[in-house]
DOKOL-797003 format. One line per field, with one value per residue (C-alpha): x, y, z; residue in three letters; residue number from 1. Coordinates in steps of 0.2 Angstrom, whole numbers. Example, Ala and Ser with C-alpha at 12.3 -4.5 7.8 and 13.67 -1.06 7.14 Angstrom:
BEGIN
u	c(62:68) $
v	c(-22:-5) $
w	c(39:36) $
residuo	c(ala:ser) $
num	c(1:2) $
This chain:
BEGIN
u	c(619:635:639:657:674:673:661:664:658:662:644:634:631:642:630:635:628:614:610:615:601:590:590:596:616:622:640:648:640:648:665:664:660:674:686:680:680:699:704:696:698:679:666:657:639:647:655:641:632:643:644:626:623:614:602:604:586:595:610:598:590:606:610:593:596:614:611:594:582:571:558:547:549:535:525:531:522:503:504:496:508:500:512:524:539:539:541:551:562:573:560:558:541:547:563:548:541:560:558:542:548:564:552:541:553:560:545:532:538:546:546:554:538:526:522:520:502:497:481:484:469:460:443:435:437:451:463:476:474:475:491:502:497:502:519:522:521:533:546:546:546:560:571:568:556:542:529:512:496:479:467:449:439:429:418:427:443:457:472:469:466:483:493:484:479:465:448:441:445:451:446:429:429:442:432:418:427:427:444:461:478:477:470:488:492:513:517:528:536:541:551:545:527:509:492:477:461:447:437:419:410:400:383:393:410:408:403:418:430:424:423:438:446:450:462:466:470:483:489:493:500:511:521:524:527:540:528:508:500:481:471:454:439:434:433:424:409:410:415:428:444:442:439:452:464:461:465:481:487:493:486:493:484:484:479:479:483:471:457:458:448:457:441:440:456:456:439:445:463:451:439:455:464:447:448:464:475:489:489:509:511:502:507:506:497:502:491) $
v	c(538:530:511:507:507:488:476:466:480:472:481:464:453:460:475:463:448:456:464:449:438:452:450:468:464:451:442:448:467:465:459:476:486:478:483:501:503:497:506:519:522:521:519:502:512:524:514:504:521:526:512:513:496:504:515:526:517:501:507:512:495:485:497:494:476:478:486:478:495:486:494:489:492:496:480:470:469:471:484:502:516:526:518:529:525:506:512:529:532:542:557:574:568:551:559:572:556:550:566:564:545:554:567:552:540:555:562:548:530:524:505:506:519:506:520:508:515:531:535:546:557:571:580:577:564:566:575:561:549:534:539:544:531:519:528:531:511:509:520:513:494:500:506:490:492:478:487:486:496:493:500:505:514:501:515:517:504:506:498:482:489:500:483:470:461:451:459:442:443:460:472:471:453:451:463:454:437:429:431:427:429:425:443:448:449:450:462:447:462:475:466:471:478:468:475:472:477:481:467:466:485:481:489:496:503:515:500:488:501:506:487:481:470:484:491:471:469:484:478:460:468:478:460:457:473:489:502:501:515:516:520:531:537:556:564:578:564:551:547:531:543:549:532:526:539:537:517:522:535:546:556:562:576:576:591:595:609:621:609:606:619:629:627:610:604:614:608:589:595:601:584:574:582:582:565:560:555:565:575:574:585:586:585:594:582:592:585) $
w	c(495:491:494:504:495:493:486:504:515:533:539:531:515:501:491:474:481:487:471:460:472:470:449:450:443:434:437:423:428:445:439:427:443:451:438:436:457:457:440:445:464:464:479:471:469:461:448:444:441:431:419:417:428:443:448:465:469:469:477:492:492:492:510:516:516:521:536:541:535:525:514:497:482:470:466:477:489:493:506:501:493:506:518:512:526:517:501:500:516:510:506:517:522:529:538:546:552:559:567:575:579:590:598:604:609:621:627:630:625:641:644:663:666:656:644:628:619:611:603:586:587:578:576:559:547:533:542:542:557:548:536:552:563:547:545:561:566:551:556:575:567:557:572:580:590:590:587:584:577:584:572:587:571:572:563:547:548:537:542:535:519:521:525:514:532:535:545:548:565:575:589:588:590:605:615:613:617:602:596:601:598:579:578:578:562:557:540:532:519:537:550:570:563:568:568:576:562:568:564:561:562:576:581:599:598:611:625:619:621:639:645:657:643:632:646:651:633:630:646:640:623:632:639:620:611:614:604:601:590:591:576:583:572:571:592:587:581:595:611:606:604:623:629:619:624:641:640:633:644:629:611:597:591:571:560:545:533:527:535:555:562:578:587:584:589:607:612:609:616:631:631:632:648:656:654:662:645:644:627:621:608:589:573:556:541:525:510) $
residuo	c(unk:unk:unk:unk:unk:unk:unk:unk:unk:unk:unk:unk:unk:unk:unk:unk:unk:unk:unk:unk:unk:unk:unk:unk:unk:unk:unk:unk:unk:unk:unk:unk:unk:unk:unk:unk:unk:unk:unk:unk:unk:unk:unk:unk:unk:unk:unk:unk:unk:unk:unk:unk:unk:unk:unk:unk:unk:unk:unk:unk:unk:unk:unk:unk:unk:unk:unk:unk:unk:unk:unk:unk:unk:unk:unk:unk:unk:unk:unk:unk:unk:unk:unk:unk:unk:unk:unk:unk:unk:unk:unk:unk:unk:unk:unk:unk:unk:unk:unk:unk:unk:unk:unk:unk:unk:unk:unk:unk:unk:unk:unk:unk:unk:unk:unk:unk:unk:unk:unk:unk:unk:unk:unk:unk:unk:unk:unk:unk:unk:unk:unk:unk:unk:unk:unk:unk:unk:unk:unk:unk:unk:unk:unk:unk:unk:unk:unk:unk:unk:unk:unk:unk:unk:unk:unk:unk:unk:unk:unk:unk:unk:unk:unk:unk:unk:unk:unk:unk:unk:unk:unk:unk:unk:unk:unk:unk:unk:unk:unk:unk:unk:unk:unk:unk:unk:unk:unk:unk:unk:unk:unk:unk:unk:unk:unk:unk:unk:unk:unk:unk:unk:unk:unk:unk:unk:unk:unk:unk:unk:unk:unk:unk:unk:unk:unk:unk:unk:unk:unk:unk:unk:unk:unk:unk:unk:unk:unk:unk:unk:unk:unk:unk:unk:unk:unk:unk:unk:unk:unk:unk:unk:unk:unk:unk:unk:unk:unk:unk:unk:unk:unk:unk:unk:unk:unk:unk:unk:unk:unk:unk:unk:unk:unk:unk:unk:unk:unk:unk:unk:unk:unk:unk:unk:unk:unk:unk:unk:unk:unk:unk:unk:unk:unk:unk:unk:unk:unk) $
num	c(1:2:3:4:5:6:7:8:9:10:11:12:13:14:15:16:17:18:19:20:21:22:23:24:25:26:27:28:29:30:31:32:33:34:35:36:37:38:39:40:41:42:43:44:45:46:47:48:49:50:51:52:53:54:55:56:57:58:59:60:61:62:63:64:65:66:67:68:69:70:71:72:73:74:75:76:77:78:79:80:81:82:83:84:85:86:87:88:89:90:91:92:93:94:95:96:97:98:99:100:101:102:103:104:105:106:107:108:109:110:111:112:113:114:115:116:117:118:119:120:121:122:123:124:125:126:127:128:129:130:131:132:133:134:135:136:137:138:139:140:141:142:143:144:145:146:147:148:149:150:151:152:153:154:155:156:157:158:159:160:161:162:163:164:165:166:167:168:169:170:171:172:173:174:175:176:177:178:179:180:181:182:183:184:185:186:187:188:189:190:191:192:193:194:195:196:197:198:199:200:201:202:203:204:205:206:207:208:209:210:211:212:213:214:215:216:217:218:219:220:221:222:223:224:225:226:227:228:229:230:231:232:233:234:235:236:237:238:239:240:241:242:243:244:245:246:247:248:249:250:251:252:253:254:255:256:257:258:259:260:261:262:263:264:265:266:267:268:269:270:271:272:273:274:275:276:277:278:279:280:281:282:283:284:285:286:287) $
C-alpha cells in the first residue's frame, strides 16, 4: 500500500508527523524522505522504503491512523492475537471477514427495521464462535458502526479473556439485577467496540436467558448501539443458544472445517427456525 505523493496528504494529519510522534521516523529521516520523494518524483512511502527508513508495516499504520482505521500493533496493547482484525487487517482472512461484514450489513443489520442483534451460533464446542464473533465486532467497529459484543456463554466465557476486559461484573449479573451499566465495558485500543462479559458462571444460564429482562436488555442496548453481536455456548449441548437466538431475532451459523458435522449443523439449523429466529446465513471457520 503506497502513501500519497506529498508528506501533507489533505486526507488527515501528515503521514511524517504521525510517524515521527509515533517513534517510527526521526526529523532528520523525514527531511531525507522529502528530499528522495522531490529528487526522485517519489510517492513518500515509497521513498522512505527505499532509503531503508520504513517498513510497508509502518507505512500501513501511518494510513490507519490517517484515515481513522485504527488497528494494534504487536505488543501494544493487551487484547489477544486471536483478534486477528485488530492486528492484521490487511490479511485474506480479515478481508473474508470485510466480506462477511458487507453481506450482513445488506442482508440483516437494518436500523429503520430495528434489526440490531445476531447471535453467532454453532453446534459443538471449538468450531470457532467465539473467534468470529470477536472479529466480526472488530470489523463492524471499524466501519463505524458502534458496536457491541455480548459475550451469553456464561458456560465457558471468553471474550474478556480475548479483549483483556474485566468479568467482575457481566451478563450473568445484570440479569440477575445486580449489575448496571458499568457492565459495558469500552476497548480503549479499538474505537466504536464495547463488550458485555459474561460475568460470574452462574448455576442457571438457561433461566436468566429466558427471563423478560434479557429481551428488555437488548431492547435498551439497541437505543445506544448500531451493531450487537452475541457470543452463545455450544446449541448442540444446551438450550441457551436457541433462547438466545430467539431474543435476537437472528443466528449466524458457524462451522468449521474438517470438524462441523452436516447432521449437526441441520438439526440446530432445524431447532432454530422451529424457534422463531431467523437463520441468516453461515459461515466457513478454516483453522
Amino acid at each position: 500500500m503506497n502513501a500519497p505523493t506529498s508528506i501533507d496528504s489533505g486526507s488527515g494529519r501528515a503521514i511524517g508527523a504521525i510517524l515521527i510522534d509515533a517513534g517510527r521516523l526521526t526529523p532528520d529521516g523525514a527531511e531525507r524522505i522529502l528530499r528522495a520523494q522531490r529528487d526522485g518524483g517519489l510517492r513518500f512511502g515509497d521513498a522512505a522504503i527505499s532509503l531503508g527508513l520504513l517498513k510497508e508495516s509502518d507505512i500501513q499504520f501511518a494510513l490507519s491512523r490517517q484515515f481513522d482505521y485504527p488497528f494494534l500493533q504487536p505488543g501494544e496493547s493487551t487484547v489477544s492475537d486471536e483478534v486477528i482484525a485488530a492486528y492484521r487487517p490487511f490479511t485474506r482472512q480479515v478481508e473474508e471477514l470485510r466480506a462477511l461484514r458487507s453481506q450482513l450489513m445488506l442482508r440483516w443489520f437494518d436500523a429503520e427495521a430495528e434489526r440490531k442483534t445476531l447471535s453467532i451460533v454453532s453446534p459443538e464446542r471449538g468450531e470457532g464462535r467465539s473467534f468470529i464473533a470477536a472479529n466480526l465486532a472488530v470489523v463492524f467497529s471499524q466501519l463505524g458502526e458502534r458496536t457491541l459484543l455480548i459475550d451469553a456463554d456464561m458456560r465457558n466465557p471468553r471474550q474478556h479473556a480475548l479483549f483483556s476486559v474485566s468479568n467482575r461484573v457481566g451478563l450473568s449479573e445484570t440479569l440477575a439485577g445486580r449489575g448496571g451499566p458499568e457492565a459495558v465495558q469500552r476497548v480503549p485500543a479499538l474505537l466504536d467496540l464495547c463488550v458485555l462479559p459474561a460475568g460470574a458462571v452462574p448455576p442457571n444460564p438457561q433461566e436468566l436467558l429466558s427471563r423478560p429482562v434479557f429481551s428488555q436488555l437488548l431492547a435498551q442496548l439497541s437505543k445506544d448501539f448500531d451493531v450487537i453481536l452475541i457470543d452463545t455456548p455450544a446449541g448442540a449441548e444446551y438450550a441457551d443458544a436457541q433462547t438466545i437466538a430467539v431474543r435476537a431475532s437472528g443466528a449466524l451459523m458457524v462451522a468449521r472445517k474438517n470438524v462441523s458435522r452436516a447432521s449437526r449443523l441441520r438439526r440446530l439449523a432445524d431447532e432454530l427456525v422451529t424457534a422463531s429466529a431467523t437463520l441468516v446465513g453461515s459461515v466457513m471457520n478454516e483453522p
